[in-house]
C-alpha positions in Angstrom: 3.1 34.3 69.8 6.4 32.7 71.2 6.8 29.5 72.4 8.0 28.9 75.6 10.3 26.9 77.4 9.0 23.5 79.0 9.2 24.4 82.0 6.5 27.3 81.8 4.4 25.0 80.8 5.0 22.8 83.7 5.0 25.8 86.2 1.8 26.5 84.7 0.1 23.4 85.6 1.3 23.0 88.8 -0.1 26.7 89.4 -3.1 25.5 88.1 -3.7 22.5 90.3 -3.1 24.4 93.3 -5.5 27.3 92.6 -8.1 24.7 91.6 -7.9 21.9 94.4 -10.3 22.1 96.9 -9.5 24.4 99.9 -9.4 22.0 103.1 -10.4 23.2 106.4 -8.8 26.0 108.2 -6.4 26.8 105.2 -6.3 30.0 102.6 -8.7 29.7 100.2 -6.8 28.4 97.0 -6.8 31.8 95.1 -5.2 33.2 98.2 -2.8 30.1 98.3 1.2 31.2 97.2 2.3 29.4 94.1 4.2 26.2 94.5 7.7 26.1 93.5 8.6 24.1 90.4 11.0 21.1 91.3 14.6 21.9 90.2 15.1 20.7 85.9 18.3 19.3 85.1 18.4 20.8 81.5 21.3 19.0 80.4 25.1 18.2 80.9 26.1 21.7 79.3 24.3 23.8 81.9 25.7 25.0 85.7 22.9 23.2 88.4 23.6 26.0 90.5 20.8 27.8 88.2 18.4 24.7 87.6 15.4 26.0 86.3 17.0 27.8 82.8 20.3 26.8 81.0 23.0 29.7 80.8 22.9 31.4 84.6 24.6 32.6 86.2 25.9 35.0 83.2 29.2 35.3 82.9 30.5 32.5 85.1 34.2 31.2 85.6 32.7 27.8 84.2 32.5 29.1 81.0 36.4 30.1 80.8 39.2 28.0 79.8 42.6 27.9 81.0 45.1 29.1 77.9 48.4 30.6 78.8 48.8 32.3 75.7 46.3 35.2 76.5 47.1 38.3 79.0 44.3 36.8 81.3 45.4 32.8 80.6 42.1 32.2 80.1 39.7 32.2 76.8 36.1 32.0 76.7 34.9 28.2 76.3 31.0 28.4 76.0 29.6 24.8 75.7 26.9 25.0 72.9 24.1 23.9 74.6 24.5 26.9 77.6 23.8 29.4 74.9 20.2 30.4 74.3 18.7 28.4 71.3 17.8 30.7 68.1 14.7 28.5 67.0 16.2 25.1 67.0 19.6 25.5 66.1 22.3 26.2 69.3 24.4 29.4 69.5 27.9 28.8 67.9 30.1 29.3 70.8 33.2 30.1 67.8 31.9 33.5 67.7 33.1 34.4 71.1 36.4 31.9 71.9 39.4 34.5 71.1 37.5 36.5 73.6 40.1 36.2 77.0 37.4 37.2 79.4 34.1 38.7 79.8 33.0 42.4 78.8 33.9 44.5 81.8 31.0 46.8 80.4 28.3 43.7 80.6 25.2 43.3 83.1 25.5 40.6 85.3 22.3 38.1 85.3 21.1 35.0 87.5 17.4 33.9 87.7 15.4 33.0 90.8 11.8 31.9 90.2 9.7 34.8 91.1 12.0 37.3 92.9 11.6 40.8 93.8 13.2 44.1 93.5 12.7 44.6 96.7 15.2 45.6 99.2 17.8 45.6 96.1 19.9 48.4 95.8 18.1 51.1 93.0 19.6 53.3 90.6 18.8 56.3 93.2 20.6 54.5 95.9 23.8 53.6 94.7 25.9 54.2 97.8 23.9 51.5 99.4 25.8 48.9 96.9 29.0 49.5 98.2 27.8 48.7 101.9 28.3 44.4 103.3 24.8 45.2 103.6 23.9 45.5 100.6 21.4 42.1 98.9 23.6 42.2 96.1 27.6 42.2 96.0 29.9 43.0 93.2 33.5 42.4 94.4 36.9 42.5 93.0 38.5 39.3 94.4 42.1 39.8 95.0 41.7 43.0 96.7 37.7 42.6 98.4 36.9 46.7 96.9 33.3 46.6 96.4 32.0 47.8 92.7 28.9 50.5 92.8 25.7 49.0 91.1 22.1 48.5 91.0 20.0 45.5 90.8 16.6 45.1 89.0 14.1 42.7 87.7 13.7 42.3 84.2 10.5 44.2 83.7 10.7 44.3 79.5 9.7 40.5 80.4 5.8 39.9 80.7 5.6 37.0 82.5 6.5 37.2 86.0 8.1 33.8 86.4 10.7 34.5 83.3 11.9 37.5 84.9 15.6 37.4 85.4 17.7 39.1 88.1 20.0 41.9 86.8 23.1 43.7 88.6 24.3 46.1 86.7 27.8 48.1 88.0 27.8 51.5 87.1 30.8 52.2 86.5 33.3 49.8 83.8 35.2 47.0 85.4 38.6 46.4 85.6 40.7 44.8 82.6 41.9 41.1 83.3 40.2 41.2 87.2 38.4 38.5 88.7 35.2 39.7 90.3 32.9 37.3 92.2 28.9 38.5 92.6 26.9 37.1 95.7 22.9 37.5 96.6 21.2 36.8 99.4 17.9 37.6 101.0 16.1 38.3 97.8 12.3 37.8 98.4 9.8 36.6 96.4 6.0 38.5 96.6 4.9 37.4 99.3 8.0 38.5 101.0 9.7 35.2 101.9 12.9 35.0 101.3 14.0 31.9 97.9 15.9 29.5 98.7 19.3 28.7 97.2 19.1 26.1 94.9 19.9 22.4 96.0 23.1 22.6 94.2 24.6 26.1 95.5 22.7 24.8 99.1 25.6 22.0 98.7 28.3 24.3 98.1 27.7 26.7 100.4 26.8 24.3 103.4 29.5 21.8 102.5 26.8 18.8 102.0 26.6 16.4 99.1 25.0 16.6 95.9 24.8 14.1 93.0 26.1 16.3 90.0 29.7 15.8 88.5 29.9 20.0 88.7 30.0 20.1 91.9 33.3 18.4 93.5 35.6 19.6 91.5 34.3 23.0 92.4 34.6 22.8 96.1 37.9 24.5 96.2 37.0 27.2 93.8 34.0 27.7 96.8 36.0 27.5 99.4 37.8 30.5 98.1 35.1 32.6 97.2 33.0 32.2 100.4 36.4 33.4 102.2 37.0 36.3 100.6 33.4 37.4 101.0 33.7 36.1 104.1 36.7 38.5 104.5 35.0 41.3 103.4 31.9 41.0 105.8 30.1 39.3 103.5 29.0 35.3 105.4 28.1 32.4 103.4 25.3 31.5 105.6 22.1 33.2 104.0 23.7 33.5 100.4 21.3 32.6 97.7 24.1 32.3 95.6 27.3 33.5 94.5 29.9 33.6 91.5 33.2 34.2 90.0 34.0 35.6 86.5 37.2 37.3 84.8 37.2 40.3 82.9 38.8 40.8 79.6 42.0 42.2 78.7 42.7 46.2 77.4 44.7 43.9 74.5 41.9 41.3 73.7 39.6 44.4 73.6 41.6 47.4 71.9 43.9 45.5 70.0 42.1 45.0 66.5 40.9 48.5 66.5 44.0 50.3 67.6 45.9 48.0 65.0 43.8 49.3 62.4 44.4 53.0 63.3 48.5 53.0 63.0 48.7 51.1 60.1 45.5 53.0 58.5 47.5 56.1 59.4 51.0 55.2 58.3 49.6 54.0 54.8 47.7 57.0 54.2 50.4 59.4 56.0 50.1 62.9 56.8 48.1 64.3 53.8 45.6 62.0 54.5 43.4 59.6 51.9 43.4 60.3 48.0 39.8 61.8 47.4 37.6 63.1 44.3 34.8 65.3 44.2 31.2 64.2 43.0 29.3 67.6 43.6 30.0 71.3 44.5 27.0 73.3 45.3 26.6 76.9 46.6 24.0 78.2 48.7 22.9 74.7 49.6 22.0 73.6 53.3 22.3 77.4 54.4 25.8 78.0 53.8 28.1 79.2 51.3 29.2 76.0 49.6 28.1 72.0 49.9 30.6 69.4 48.6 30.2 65.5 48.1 33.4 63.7 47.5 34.8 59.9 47.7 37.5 59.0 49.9 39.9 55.9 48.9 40.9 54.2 51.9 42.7 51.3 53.2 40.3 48.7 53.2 40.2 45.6 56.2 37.0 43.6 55.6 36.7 41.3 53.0 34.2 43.4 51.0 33.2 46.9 51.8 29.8 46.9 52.6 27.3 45.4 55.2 27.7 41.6 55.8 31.8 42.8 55.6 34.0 40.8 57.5 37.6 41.7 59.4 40.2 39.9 56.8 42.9 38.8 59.8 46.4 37.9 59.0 46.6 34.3 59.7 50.4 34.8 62.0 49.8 38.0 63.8 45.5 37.7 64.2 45.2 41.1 63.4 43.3 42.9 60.9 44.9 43.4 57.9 44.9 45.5 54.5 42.3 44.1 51.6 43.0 46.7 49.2 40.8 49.8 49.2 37.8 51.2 49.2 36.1 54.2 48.2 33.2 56.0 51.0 31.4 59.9 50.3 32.2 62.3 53.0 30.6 65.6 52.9 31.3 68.8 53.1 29.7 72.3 54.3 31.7 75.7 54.4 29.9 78.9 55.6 29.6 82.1 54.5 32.0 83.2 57.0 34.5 80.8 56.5 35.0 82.1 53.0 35.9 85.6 54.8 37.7 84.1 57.5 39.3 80.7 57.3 37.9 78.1 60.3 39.2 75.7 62.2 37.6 71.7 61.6 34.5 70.4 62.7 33.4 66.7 62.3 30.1 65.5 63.3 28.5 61.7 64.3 25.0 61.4 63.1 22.7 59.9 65.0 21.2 55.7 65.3 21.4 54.3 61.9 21.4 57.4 60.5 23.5 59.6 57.6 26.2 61.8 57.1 24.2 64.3 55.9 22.2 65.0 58.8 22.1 68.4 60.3 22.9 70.0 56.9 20.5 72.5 57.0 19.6 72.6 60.6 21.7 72.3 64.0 25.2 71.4 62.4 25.5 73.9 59.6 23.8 76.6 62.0 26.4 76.1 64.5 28.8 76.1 61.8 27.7 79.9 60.6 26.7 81.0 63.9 30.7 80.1 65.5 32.7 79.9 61.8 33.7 76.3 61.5 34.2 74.0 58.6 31.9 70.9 58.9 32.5 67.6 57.4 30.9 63.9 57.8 30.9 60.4 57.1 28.9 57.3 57.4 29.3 55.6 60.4 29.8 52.5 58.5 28.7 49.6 60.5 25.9 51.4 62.2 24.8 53.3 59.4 21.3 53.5 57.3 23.2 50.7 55.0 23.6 48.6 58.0 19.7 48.6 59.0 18.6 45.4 57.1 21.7 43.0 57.7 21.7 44.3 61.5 18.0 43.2 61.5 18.6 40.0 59.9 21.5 39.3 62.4 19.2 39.6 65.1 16.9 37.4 63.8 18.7 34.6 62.9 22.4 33.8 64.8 23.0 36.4 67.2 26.7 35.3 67.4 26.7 36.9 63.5 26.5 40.0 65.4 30.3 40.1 65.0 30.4 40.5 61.5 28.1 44.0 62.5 30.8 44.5 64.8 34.1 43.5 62.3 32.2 46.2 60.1 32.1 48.8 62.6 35.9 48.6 62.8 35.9 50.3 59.4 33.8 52.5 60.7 36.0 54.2 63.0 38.7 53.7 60.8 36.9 55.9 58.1 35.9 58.6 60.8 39.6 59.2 61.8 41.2 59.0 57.9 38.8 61.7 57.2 39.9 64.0 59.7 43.4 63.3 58.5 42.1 64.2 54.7 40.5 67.2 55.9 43.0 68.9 57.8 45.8 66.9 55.2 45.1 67.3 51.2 41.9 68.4 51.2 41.9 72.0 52.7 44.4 72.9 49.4 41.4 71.8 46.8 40.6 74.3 44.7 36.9 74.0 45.7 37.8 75.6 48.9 39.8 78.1 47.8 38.1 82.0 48.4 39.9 84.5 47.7 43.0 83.1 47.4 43.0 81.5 50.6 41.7 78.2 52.0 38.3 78.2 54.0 40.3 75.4 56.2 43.1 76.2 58.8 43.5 73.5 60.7 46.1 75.7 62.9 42.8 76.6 64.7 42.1 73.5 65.7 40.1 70.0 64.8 37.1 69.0 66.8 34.6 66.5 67.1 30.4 67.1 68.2 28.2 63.7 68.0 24.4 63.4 68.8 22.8 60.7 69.9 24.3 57.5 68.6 27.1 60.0 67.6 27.5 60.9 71.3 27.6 57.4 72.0 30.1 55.9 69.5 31.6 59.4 69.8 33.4 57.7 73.1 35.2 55.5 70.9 36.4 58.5 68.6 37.6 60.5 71.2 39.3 57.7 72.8 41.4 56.7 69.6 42.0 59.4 67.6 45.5 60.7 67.4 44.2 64.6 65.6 41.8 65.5 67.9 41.5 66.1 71.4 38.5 68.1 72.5 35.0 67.0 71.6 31.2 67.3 72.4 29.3 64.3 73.4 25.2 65.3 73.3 22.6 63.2 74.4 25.0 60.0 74.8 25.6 56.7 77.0 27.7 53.5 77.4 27.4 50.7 77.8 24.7 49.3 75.3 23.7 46.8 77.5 22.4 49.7 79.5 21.1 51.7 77.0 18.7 49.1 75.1 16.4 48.4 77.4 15.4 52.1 78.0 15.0 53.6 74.5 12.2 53.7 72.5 14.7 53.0 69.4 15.0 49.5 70.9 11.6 48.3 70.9 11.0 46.6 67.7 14.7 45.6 67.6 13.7 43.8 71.2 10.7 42.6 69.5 12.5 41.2 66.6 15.5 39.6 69.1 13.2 37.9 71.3 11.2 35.6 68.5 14.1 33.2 67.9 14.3 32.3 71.2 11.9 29.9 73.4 12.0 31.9 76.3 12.4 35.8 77.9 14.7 34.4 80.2 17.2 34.4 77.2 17.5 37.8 76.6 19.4 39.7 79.1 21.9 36.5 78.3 21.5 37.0 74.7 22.5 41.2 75.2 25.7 40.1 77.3 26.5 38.2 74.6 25.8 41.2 72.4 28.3 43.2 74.5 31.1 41.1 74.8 31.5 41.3 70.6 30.5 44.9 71.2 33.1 46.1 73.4 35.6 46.3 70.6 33.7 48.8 69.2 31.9 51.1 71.6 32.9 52.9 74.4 32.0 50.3 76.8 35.2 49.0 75.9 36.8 52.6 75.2 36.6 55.0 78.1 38.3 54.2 80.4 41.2 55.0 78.6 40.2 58.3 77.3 42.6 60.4 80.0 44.7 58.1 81.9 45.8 54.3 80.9 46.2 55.7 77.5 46.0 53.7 74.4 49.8 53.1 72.8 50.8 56.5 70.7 47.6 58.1 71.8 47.5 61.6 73.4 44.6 62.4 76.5 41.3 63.8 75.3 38.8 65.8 77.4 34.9 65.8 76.4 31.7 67.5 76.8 28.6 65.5 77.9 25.6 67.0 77.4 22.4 65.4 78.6 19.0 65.7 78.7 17.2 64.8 82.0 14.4 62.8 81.0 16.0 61.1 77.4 13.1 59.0 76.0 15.9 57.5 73.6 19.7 57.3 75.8 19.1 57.1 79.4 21.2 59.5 81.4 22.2 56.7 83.3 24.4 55.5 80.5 26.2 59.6 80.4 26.4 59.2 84.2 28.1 55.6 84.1 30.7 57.4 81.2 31.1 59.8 83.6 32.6 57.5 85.8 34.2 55.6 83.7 36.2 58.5 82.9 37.2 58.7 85.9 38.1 62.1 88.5 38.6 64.3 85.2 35.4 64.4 84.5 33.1 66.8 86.7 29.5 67.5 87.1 29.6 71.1 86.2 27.7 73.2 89.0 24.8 74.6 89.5 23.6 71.3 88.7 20.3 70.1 87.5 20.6 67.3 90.0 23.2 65.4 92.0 24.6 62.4 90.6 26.2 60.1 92.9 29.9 59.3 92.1 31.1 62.4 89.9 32.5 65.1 91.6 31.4 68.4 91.4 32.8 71.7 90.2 32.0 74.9 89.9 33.0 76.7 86.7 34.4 77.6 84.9 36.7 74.6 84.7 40.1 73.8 82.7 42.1 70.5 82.1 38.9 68.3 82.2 35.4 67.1 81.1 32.1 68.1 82.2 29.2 66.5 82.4 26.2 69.0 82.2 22.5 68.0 82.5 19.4 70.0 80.8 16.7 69.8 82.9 14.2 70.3 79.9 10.6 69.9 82.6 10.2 66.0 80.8 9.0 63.7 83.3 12.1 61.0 84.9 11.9 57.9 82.9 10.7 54.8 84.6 13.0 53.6 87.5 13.1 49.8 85.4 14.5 48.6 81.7 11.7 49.6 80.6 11.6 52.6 78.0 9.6 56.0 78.5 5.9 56.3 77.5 5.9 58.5 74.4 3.9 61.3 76.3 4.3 64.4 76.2 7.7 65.9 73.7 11.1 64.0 73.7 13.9 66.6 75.1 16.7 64.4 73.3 16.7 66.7 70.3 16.6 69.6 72.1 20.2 70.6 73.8 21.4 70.4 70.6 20.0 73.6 69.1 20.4 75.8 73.0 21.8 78.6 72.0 23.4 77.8 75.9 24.9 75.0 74.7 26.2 76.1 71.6 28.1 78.6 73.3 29.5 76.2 75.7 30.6 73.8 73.1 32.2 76.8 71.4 34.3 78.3 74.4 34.8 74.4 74.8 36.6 73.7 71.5 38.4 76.9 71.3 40.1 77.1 74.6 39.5 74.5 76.8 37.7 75.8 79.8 34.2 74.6 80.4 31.9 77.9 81.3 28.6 78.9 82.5 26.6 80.0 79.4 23.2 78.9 81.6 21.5 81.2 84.2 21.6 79.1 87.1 20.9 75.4 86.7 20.6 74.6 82.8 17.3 74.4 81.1 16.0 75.3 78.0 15.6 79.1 77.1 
């Protein structure tokens, strides 16, 4: 069992000693008596008072950020050590996050207030409410007082009701480089009282003194914040308390990875990577012919596989070329592509999975049933090679998580060279040669389909990529800091991640900090930017989204939030399932956009916390995938462009 902070152990006793004093006359008796409040901890000179009972809240805070006027935001991240949550005895080196300008404009935004309730605080089904002054919780942009959609929950993956944080998360991605200030008030506690501010905050917010060295020098910060609440409609009087933070910048985010791309791209040029074949094999995975090859590429990490780290040039501090490397790809060619040549399909297998997945099932039926040529990689970085040093990161220094991350890089890199390959060099092999004519014509068109973790990381695919521009996303979400909590993947992982540290109220911390390495690799830090504010030499890209209501593995609440992020592009296609606030419908068929389209597969709703699905009753997340509806879809999709009704009605499984 995990130890626990000191002061659960000194909330415990003082529980104790109330419940088992002796009732005096004309009171409650003492099991009926409300727990008394543990007297504010000063944990030490690294942590903010205005959060006294846990080191690190609120999360992210101005107070973490350093002034630097060589960044776009002229600020860097400056955790002090002992802030970060403790991994057994040893503190969380702050190095692994300093060339971070700002904080992840995907990440959840966490305070703690000892036992407070979700009650009254805006829910996941009532996301108009959080754009309302009347709203408990506020998300703000400061300079221009627009209020940010959200909803605000208690951390119920925590057992313990006194080490529950308080988590507001927006649902749609933040603004790059834009200060944003989050305020609370009225949050009750069980027996409906509403908590008290702490005695620090109390002293900011009612101009009185208090005996801490933080606090002075932040009265003018304060001042400003309560007044442009203040200016909104939002008073000071009843906050609980309130906070500033700054977002990172598109460069701090994009930079490496884009980087990576041009010069990947230049250096390999319009033929794509040099290749050789391992294995050719007819009438293997249902289709005509199977090949395994090796791709050289241009290699950035200072080895190629997991435990890899970026190798950065020491005057521009971006990645840079180590050599090269050699990764299989995979290759399947129908039957009817040997008659009649097909345009390019590349597929993203699923969480920690293999290239070679849907070879003989959903990917090389599609690609017989509709005549495409489909290929694969490894998703290096999140890959079946990546499971044990992914698991050891988690157990040991979660700021290591950037070496998963500087491997993921490579990743994408590797997805995007072998696009170039295929539709480059490769479609002249003789191995694809049938009848004097290649199997391949890229002329077609080149496409993209993910699942899954291949939906998800598909976001960052579709964003960057320079060869194609029309993909499916199935089953997939963004941000991760969403999408943990609510999968049944992300159970022992959460399991594994929490026995380092001394106390649950660590981990929704410890999975912001997660996020802000993240966001240079997943489409938390992506999307935004797939059709307008377009990444430098990049052309606009329109997607499919899948979903399945009822996901026991990637909430729909992380397709809706991509949704959004994509901005008024992307429409939920009617007949719909089921409204989803903040995406605009249309009718179809639809051309010059994305679609978000949701299979109501009869699967109970998942549980309105962070709390994953019971595994009762069968999972719909492998289902759209193999509808012959949304086959068709995808189809009509790639080929031309328009989005069309292949459902009767509202989508649902045939």
């Amino acid at each position: 069992m995990r130890a626990r902070a000191p002061l659960f152990f000194a909330l415990s006793t003082v529980v104790l000693l109330a419940c088992s004093s002796k009732d005096e006359p004309g009171t409650k008796p003492a099991s009926q008596q409300k727990p008394i409040a543990p007297e504010p901890i000063f944990w030490g000179p690294d942590c903010d008072p205005l959060v006294p009972w846990h080191c690190g809240f609120p999360f992210p805070s101005s107070t973490q950020l350093a002034d630097d006027p060589s960044t776009p935001t002229k600020k860097r991240v400056a955790f002090k050590a002992g802030a970060l949550p403790k991994w057994g005895n040893k503190d969380t080196a702050p190095s692994a996050f300093a060339d971070n300008d700002g904080f992840s404009p995907s990440g959840t935004l966490v305070t703690y207030m000892w036992r407070a309730t979700a009650a009254g605080l805006p829910t996941q089904d009532e996301l108009q409410t959080s754009i309302t002054t009347k709203s408990k919780t506020i998300v703000m942009e400061a300079d221009t007082g627009a209020l940010v959609p959200h909803w605000s929950e208690i951390d119920m993956l925590t057992p313990q009701d006194e080490d529950r944080d308080l988590m507001v998360r927006p649902v749609v991605r933040l603004k790059d480089a834009t200060r944003y200030i989050v305020a609370i008030r009225d949050v009750v506690d069980p027996e409906g009282d509403v908590i008290p501010a702490s005695p620090a905050f109390a002293a900011l917010r009612d101009g009185t003194k208090f005996d801490h060295p933080s606090i002075e020098p932040r009265r003018k910060l304060y001042d400003d914040i309560f007044q442009k609440l203040e200016n909104a409609g939002v008073p000071r009087k009843n906050l609980q308390i309130a906070w500033d933070f700054t977002t990172a910048s598109k460069q701090n985010i994009t930079q490496w990875l884009v980087s990576m791309r041009d010069d990947a791209l230049k250096t390999v040029g319009e033929e794509g990577p040099e290749y050789r074949i391992v294995e050719v094999k007819d009438d293997a995975d249902g289709v005509a012919r199977r090949i395994e090859g090796m791709m050289k590429v241009p290699l950035y990490l200072d080895k190629p596989g997991p435990g890899g780290k970026l190798v950065l040039d020491p005057a521009t501090k971006l990645p840079k070329q180590n050599g090269t490397a050699e990764f299989p790809f995979t290759v399947w060619i129908p039957k009817s592509a040997t008659e009649t040549p097909a345009p390019l399909l590349q597929n993203g297998h699923g969480l920690l999975g293999r290239r070679t997945e849907g070879g003989g099932g959903y990917l090389t039926g599609f690609a017989s049933k509709y005549n495409y040529v489909a290929f694969a990689v490894d998703w290096v970085g999140m890959s079946s090679d990546d499971r044990g040093f992914i698991t050891d990161t988690i157990v040991t220094d979660i700021g290591g998580f950037r070496t998963v991350v500087d491997r993921q890089h490579q990743g994408h890199i590797n997805k995007l060279l072998a696009m170039r390959m295929m539709k480059g060099r490769f479609k002249n092999d003789p191995n694809v040669q049938f009848g004097g004519k290649s199997a391949i014509d890229p002329t077609q068109g080149c496409f993209y389909r993910g699942d899954s973790q291949g939906g998800i990381f598909g976001g960052v695919y579709m964003t960057i990529s320079t060869d194609v521009t029309r993909g499916l996303l199935s089953v997939p979400g963004a941000p991760y800091s969403i999408l943990l909590d609510r999968s049944v993947d992300f159970t022992p992982f959460h399991f594994l991640l929490g026995m380092p540290y001394s106390s649950d109220k660590d981990m929704p911390i410890v999975q912001g900090l997660v996020q802000m390495l993240w966001d240079r690799t997943e489409p938390g830090g992506y999307l935004s930017y797939l059709t307008k504010d377009l990444l430098p030499g990049t052309p606009r890209h329109d997607v499919l989204l899948h979903v399945a209501i009822g996901d026991f593995q990637v909430t729909p609440l992380g397709a809706h939030w991509m949704a959004r992020t994509i901005g008024d592009t992307a429409k939920l296609m009617t007949p719909a399932a089921r409204p989803v606030w903040g995406i605009p419908e249309q009718a179809y068929p639809f051309e010059g956009g994305s679609g978000l389209i949701e299979f109501d597969t009869n699967t109970a709703e998942a549980p309105k916390t962070n709390i994953p699905p019971e595994k009762s009753g069968d999972d719909p997340h492998g289902v759209i995938r193999k509808l012959n509806a949304a086959q068709k879809m995808a189809d009509t999709f790639f080929r031309t462009g328009k989005i069309v009704a292949t459902c009767d009605g509202k989508c649902d499984p045939e």
